[in-house]
C-alpha positions in Angstrom: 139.7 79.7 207.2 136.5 81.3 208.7 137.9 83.7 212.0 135.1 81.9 214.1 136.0 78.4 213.1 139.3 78.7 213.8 139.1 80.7 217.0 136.8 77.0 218.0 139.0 74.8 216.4 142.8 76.6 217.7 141.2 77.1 221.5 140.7 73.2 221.5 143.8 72.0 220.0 146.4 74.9 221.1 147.9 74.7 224.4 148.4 78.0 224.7 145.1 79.6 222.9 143.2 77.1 225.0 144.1 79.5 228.5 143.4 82.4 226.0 140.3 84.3 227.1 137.2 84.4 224.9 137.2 88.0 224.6 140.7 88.4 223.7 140.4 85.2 220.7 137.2 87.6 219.3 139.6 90.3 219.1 142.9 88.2 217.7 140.4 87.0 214.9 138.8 90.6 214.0 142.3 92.0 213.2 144.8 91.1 210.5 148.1 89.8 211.3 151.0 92.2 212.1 152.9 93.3 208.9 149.7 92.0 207.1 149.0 94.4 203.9 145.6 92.2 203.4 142.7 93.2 205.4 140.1 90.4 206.2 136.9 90.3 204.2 133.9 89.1 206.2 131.7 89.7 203.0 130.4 86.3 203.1 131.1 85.4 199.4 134.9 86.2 200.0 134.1 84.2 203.6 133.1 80.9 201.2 135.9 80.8 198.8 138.1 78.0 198.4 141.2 77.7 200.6 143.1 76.3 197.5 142.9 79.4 195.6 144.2 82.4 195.2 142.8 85.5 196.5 140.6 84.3 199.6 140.5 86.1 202.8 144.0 87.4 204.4 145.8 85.8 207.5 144.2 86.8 211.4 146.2 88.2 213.9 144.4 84.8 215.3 146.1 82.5 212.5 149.6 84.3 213.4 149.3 84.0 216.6 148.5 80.2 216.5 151.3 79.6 214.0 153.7 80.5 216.9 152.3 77.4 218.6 154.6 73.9 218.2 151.1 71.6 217.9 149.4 73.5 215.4 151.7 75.8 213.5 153.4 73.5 211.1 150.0 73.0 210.0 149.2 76.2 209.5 152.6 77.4 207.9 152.3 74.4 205.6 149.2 75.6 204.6 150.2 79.0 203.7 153.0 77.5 201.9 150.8 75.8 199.3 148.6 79.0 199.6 151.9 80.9 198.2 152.3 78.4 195.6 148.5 78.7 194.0 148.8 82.4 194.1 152.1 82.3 191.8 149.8 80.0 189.4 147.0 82.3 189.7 146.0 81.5 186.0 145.4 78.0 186.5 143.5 75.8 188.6 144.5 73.7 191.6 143.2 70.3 191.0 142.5 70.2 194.9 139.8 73.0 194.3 135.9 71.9 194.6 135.2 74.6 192.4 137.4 74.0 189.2 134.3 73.0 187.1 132.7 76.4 187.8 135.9 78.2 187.0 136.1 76.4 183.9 132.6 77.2 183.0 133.5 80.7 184.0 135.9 80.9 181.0 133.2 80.1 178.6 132.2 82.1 175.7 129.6 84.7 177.2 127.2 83.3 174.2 127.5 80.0 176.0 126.9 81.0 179.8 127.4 84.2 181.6 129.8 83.9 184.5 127.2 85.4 187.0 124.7 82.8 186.4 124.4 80.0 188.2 124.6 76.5 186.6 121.0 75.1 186.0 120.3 71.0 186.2 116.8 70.9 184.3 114.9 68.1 183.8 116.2 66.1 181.5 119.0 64.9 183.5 118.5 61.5 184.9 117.9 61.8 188.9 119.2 59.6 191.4 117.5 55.9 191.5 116.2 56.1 195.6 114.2 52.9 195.3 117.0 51.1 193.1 119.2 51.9 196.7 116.0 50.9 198.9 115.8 47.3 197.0 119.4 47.0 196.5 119.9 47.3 200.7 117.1 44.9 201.3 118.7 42.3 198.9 121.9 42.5 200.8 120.1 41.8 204.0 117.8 38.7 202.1 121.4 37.5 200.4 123.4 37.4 203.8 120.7 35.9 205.6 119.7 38.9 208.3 116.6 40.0 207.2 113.8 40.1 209.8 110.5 38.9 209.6 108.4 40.2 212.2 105.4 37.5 212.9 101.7 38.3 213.7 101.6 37.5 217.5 99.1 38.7 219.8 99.4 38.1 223.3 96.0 37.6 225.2 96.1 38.9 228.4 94.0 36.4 229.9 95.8 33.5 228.5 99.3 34.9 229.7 101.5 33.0 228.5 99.6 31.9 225.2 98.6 34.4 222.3 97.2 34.1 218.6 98.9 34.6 215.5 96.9 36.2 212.6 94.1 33.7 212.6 92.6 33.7 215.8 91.6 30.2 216.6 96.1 29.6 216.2 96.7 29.6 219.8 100.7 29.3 220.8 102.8 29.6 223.5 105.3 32.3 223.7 108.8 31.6 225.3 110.8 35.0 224.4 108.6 37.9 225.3 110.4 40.7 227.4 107.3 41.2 229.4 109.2 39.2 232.0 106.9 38.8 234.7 103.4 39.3 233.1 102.7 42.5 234.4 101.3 43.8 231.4 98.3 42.2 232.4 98.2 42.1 236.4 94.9 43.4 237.5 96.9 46.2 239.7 98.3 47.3 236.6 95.1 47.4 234.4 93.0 48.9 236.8 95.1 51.7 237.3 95.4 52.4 233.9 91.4 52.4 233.3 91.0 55.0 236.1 93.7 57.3 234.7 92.2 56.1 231.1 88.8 57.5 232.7 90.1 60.6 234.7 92.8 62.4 232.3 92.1 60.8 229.0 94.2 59.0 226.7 97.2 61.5 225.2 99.8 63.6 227.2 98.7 66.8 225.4 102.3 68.1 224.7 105.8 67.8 225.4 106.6 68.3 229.2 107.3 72.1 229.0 104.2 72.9 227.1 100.7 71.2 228.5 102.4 67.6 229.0 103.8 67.7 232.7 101.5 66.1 234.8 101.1 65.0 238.3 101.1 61.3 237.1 104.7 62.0 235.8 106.3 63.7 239.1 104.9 60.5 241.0 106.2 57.9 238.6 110.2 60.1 238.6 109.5 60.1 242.4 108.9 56.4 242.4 112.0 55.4 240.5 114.6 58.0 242.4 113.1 55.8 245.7 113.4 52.4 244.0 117.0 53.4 242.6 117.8 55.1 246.1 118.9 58.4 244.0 118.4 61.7 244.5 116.1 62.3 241.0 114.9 60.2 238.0 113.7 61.8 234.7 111.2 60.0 232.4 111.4 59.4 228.5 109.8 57.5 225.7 111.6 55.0 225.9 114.9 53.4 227.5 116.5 54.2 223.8 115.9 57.6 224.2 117.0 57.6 227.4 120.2 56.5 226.7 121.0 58.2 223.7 119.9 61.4 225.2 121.5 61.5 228.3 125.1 60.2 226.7 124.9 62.8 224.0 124.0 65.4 225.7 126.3 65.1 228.8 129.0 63.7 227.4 129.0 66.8 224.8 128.7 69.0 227.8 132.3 67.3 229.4 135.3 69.2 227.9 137.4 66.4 225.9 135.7 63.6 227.6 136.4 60.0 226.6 133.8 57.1 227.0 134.9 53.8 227.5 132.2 51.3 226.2 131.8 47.6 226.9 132.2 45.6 223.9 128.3 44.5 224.5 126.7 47.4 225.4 123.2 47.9 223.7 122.6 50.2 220.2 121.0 52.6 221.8 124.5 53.5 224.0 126.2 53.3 220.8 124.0 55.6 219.1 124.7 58.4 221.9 128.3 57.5 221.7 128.4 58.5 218.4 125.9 61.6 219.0 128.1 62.8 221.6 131.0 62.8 219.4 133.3 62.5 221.9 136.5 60.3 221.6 136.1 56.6 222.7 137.5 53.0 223.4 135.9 49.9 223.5 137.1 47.2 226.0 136.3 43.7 225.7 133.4 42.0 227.2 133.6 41.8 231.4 137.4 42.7 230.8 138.8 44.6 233.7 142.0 44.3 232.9 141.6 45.9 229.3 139.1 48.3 231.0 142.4 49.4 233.5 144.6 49.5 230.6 142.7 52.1 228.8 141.7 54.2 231.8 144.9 54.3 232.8 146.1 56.5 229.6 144.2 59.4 230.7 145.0 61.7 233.2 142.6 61.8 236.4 141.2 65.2 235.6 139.7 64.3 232.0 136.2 63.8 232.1 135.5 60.0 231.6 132.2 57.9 231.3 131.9 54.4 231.8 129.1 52.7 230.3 128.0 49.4 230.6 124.9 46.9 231.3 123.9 45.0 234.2 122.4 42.1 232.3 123.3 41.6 228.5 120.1 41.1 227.0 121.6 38.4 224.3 123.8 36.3 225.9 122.6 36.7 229.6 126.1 37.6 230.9 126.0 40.3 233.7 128.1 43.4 233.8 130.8 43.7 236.7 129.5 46.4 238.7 131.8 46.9 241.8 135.1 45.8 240.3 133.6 48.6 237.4 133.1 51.2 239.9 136.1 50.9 241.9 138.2 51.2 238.6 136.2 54.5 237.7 136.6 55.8 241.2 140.3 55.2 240.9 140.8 57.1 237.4 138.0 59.6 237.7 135.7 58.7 235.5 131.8 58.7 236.2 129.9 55.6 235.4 126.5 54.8 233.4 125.1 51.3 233.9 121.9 50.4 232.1 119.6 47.7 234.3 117.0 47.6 231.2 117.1 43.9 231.7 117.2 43.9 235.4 114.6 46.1 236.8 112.0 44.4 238.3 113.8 41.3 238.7 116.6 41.4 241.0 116.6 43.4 244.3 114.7 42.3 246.9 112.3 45.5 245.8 113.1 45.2 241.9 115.7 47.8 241.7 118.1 45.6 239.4 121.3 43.7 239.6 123.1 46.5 241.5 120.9 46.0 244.6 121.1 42.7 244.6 124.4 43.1 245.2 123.6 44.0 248.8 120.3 42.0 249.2 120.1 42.0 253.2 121.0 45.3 253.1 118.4 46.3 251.3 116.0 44.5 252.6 116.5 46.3 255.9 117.7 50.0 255.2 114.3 52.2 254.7 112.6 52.9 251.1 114.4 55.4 249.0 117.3 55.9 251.6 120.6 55.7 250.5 122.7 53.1 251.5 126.3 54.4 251.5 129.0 52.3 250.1 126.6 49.9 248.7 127.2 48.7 245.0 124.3 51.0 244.1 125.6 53.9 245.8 128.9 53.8 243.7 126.7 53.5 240.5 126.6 57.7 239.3 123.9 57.2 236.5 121.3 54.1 236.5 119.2 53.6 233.1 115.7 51.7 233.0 112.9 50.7 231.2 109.4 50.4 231.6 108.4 48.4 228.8 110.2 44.8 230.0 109.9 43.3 233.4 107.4 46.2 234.8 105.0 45.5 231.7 104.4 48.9 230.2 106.2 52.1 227.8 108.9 54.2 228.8 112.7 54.7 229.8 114.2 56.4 232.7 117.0 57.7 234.1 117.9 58.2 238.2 121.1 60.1 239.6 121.9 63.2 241.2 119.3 65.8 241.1 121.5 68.0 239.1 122.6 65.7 236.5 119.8 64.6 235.9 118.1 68.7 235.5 120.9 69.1 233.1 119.9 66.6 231.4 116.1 68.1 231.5 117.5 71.1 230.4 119.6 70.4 227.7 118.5 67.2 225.8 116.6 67.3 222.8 115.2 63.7 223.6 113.5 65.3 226.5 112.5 68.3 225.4 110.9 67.8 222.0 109.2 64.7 222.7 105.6 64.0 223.9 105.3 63.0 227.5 104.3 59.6 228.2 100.2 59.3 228.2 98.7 59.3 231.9 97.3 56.2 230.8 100.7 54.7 230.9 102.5 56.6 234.3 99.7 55.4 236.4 100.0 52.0 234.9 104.0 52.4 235.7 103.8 53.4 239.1 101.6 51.0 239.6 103.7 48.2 238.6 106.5 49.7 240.4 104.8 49.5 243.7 103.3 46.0 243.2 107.0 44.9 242.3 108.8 46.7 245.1 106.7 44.1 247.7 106.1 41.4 246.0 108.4 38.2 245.8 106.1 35.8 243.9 106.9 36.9 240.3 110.9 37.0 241.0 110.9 33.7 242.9 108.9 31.7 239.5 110.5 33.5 237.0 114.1 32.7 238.8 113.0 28.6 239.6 111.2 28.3 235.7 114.6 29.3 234.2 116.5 27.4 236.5 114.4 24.4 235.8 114.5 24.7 232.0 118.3 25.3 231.7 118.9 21.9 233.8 116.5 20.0 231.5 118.0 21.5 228.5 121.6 20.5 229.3 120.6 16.9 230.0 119.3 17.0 226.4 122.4 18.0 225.1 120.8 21.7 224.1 123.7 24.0 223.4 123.0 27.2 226.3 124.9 30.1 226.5 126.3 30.0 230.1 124.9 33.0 232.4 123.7 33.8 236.0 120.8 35.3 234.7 117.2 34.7 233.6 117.9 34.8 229.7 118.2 31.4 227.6 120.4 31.5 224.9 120.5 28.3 222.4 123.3 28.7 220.2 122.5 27.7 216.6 125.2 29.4 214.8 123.8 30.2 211.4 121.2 32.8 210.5 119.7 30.6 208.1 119.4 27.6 210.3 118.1 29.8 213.2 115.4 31.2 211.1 114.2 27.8 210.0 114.2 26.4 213.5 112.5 28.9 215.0 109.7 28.6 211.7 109.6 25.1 212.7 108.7 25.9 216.1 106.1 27.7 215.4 104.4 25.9 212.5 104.6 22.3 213.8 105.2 22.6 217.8 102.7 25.9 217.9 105.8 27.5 220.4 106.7 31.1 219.2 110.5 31.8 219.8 112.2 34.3 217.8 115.8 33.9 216.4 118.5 36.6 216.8 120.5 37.4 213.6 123.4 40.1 213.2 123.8 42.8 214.1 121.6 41.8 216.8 124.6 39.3 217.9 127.9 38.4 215.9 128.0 36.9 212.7 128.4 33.0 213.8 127.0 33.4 216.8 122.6 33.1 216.0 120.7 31.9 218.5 117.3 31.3 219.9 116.5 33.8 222.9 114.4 32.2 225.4 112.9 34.1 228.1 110.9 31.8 230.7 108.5 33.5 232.6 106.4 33.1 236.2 103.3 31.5 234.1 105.5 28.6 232.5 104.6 25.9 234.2 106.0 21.9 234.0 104.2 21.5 231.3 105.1 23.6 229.2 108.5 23.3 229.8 108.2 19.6 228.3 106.8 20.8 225.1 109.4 23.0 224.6 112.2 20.6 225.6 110.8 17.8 223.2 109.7 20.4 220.5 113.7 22.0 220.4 114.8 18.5 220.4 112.7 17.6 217.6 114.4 20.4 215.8 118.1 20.0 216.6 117.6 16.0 214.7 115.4 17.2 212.1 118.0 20.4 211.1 120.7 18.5 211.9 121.9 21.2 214.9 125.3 21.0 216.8 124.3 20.2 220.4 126.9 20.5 222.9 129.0 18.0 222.7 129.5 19.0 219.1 130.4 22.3 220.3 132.9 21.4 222.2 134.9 18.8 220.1 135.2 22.3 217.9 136.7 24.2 221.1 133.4 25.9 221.8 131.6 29.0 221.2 129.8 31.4 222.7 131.0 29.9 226.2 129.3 26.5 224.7 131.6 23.9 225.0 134.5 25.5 227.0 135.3 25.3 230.9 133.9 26.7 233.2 136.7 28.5 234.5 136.8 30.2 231.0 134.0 31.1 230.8 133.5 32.6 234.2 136.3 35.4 232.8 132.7 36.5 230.8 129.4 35.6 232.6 129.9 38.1 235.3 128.6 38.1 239.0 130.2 36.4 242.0 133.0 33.6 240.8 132.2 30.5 241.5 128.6 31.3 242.2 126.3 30.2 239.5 122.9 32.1 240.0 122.3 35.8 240.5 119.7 34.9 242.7 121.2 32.7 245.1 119.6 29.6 246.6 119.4 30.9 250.4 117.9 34.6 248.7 115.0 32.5 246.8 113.8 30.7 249.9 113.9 33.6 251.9 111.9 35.0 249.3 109.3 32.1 249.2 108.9 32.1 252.9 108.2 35.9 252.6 105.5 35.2 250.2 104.1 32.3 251.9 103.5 35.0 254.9 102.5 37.2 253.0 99.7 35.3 251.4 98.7 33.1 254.5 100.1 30.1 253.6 98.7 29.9 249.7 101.3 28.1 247.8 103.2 30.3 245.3 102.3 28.1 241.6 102.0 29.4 238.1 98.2 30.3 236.9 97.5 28.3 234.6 95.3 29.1 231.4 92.5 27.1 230.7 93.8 26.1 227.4 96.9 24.4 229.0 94.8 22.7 231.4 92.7 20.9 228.5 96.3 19.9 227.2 97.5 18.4 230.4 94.0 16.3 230.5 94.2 15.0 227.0 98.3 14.3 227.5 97.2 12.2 231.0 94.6 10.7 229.2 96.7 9.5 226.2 
């Protein structure tokens, strides 16, 4: 074994090595072991023969040393054991050896090959077939049903919520767009964005350490440490990168940390998880008990990360934040909660589901202050997005100011990646400010969903049960939930995608449905009758059917069962609470003098709603 591997791979495993200074492991590994009458090679072609064979580098002082200890060393003497055994069969070849096929064309007649040469593939070997593997993994994806189709949509920004498909004159109505509250389009927003448009151009120049740090991006990090009450926020590309950034790279910084990951928890926290490499357990959805369970197998002084999700984007469930917190607080372990499908939303200023927690207090303590003991407070690492509820690009992170310059420091996410374009940081603070104050966008968005999710259970429309402002129709087939939402589209002119695996479990395909503060009445109707339409034509379970099956998905099973799941308050059924959205309606109502808080609607819905009365 390489000296400098094992000095890494001894000091992690070894109980005793691992109090060993560095210095002292350098100088174990430069020496041969005691009695030893084979010096070390560090020639590297010695350095890069087989372990198998016979006649590869002699034992360190290192190796000896760690052969004493009672974790490693009957490893290591078994090792040398079968060592001894190849070197008393010198003449032949282990089978274990990767290198038998050279040493067999080693013994070749020298008029066949010369030893020193190296083996030569020419050209008229057949190479590997890459677009044989490209069509083969696309057929498996048409075969089981999951391929994606993306459809032409183009939203129209003065039509919000109505776009066009590829043919212009096509006008539909989108119900599953995760520009929650229209801000893509608010004036505030597209005015800002001109200016900087105007002033600083269109492109960032650079990364953020060479020509892309800008005074546009220290106001927009200063804007979301204030919204998130936190000492410092750090910008990225996107919430993905966020999230796989900051989990790699801090959880690769924490000696022998162990992540504990909701069941749910989004790709992109599964893709740092794996980045990080470090060791990790998965604990059922919303399951605190399971959560406990595994916590408790670790000592307190282990470096531990929770990480989990305010709302779950798919099924509308919301994460357990304080009973979370106060389990990580009692076993140590730091937490990482991603409000991607929060911010904006809930909060009386649009911080997420964590200050909503403690609406009135938030609503009285100053901007940006810290609140202590507040469900927000506890929270160590907060994750957001840009690109949903405030309308734009982006991810962020907010904690402590010297996490999060670790993480500025040492994450490759950050560091080697263009910087947002002004364009798009003035556009963001921008639509954080707006957000922070007003009440109107929250208050329709919150009423529209609430309204659609009573009319479709009084049609007998399967939802997935959740405090939250996502509506999930369960379909159950990936086939089925592809044809429904093509029928949608082509015959009801309503553009609602459907969610396949891995998106969401095999069996579990769905319809996402995302109402918004321009769906008005009307609309609503459409959809109602256009789903129902559906359901008979497909031939659809509806929820009755779901639950002479024993339910799915929380479809068709109690409600004390499936309150284990949802998340939030028990027994309360909205995140947004009814007392919390009149107070916010009478704040608007002030605000505005009086002017009732309604939808806008487009001109093209109004035509509809004459030629509906009419008929």
């Amino acid at each position: 074994m390489d000296p400098t591997k094992a000095m890494s791979v001894f000091s992690r495993a070894c109980p005793y090595l691992a109090r060993t200074g560095m210095s002292v492991l350098q100088g174990l590994a430069a020496l041969p072991a005691a009695g030893s009458s084979r010096p070390l090679s560090t020639s590297a072609a010695d350095q890069a023969r087989c372990s198998v064979c016979p006649g590869h580098t002699g034992q360190s002082a290192l190796l000896a040393k760690a052969s004493e200890c009672p974790v490693v060393g009957p490893s290591i003497r078994a090792n040398e054991a079968a060592e001894a055994a190849a070197t008393a069969h010198h003449h032949q070849v282990p089978a274990a050896c990767p290198y038998a096929k050279c040493t067999a064309s080693d013994k070749a007649p020298a008029s066949a090959v010369s030893a020193s040469e190296p083996v030569s593939h020419g050209s008229q070997e057949t190479a590997f077939d890459y677009e044989g593997l490209y069509q083969a993994k696309l057929a498996k994806k048409h075969d089981d049903k999951s391929y994606r189709y993306f459809n032409n949509i183009n939203r129209l920004a003065a039509k919000y919520p109505q776009a066009h498909t590829a043919k212009t004159s096509n006008i539909v109505t989108v119900w599953c767009s995760n520009d929650y509250l229209g801000q893509s389009k608010h004036p505030a927003v597209v005015d800002a964005m001109k200016s900087a448009l105007d002033t600083y151009g269109a492109g960032a120049g650079g990364t953020r350490n060479i020509a892309g740090n800008s005074a546009l991006h220290l106001r927009l990090e200063s804007e979301l440490a204030t919204l998130h009450r936190k000492e410092a926020a750090l910008v990225f590309s996107s919430c993905f990168v966020a999230n796989d950034a900051t989990i790699s790279t801090l959880c690769s910084a924490l000696p022998e940390c162990m992540i504990f990951s909701d069941q749910m928890n989004h790709a992109s926290m599964i893709q740092g998880i794996r980045n990080s490499r470090a060791r990790k357990h998965v604990f059922r959805h919303n399951d605190l008990a399971h959560l406990e369970e595994l916590l408790a197998q670790y000592p307190r002084a282990t470096p531990k990360l929770v990480a989990f999700e305010s709302v779950y984007s798919m099924s509308g469930t919301v994460g357990r934040i304080p009973e979370i917190c106060a389990l990580a607080k009692k076993y140590g372990a730091i937490t990482f909660l991603d409000e991607v499908h929060a911010v904006g939303m809930y909060g009386p200023h649009g911080a997420g589901v964590a200050e909503h927690y403690d609406y009135d207090a938030s609503l009285q303590a100053p901007t940006g202050q810290r609140i202590a003991g507040s469900v927000l407070d506890q929270v160590d690492i907060v994750t957001g997005t840009l690109g949903k509820a405030f309308g734009i690009v982006g991810g962020y992170i907010a904690a402590s100011s010297s996490l999060v310059d670790m993480i500025r420091s040492y994450a490759p996410g950050f560091i080697f990646t263009t910087s947002l374009p002004p364009p798009i940081s003035a556009g963001a603070v921008a639509s954080i400010q707006y957000l922070s104050k007003s009440q109107r966008e929250r208050f329709l968005q919150q009423t529209h969903t609430r309204e659609l999710k009573a009319d479709l259970d009084n049609a007998g429309i399967p939802v997935v049960p959740n405090p939250s402002h996502i509506v999930p129709v369960l379909v159950g087939d990936a086939e089925r939930a592809k044809r429904a939402s093509d029928m949608l589209l082509s015959d009801h002119s309503i553009y609602v995608q459907s969610i396949n695996y891995p998106t969401v479990p095999v069996g579990q395909e769905r319809l996402r449905i995302t109402p918004g503060p321009g769906h008005d009445a009307f609309m609503r109707a459409r959809l109602v009758g256009a789903l129902d339409s559906v359901w008979n034509a497909l031939g659809l379970k509806r929820t009755a059917d779901w639950e002479r099956e024993g339910g799915r998905c929380g479809v068709g099973e109690s409600r004390a069962n499936s309150e284990l799941h949802v998340g939030w308050k028990r027994g309360v059924e909205h995140v947004w609470e009814d007392h919390q959205l009149k107070q916010a309606h009478a704040y608007e109502l002030a605000r505005k003098g009086g002017v009732a808080i309604e939808p806008t609607i487009p001109a093209t819905v109004q035509q509809q709603i004459v030629s509906a009365t009419a008929a």
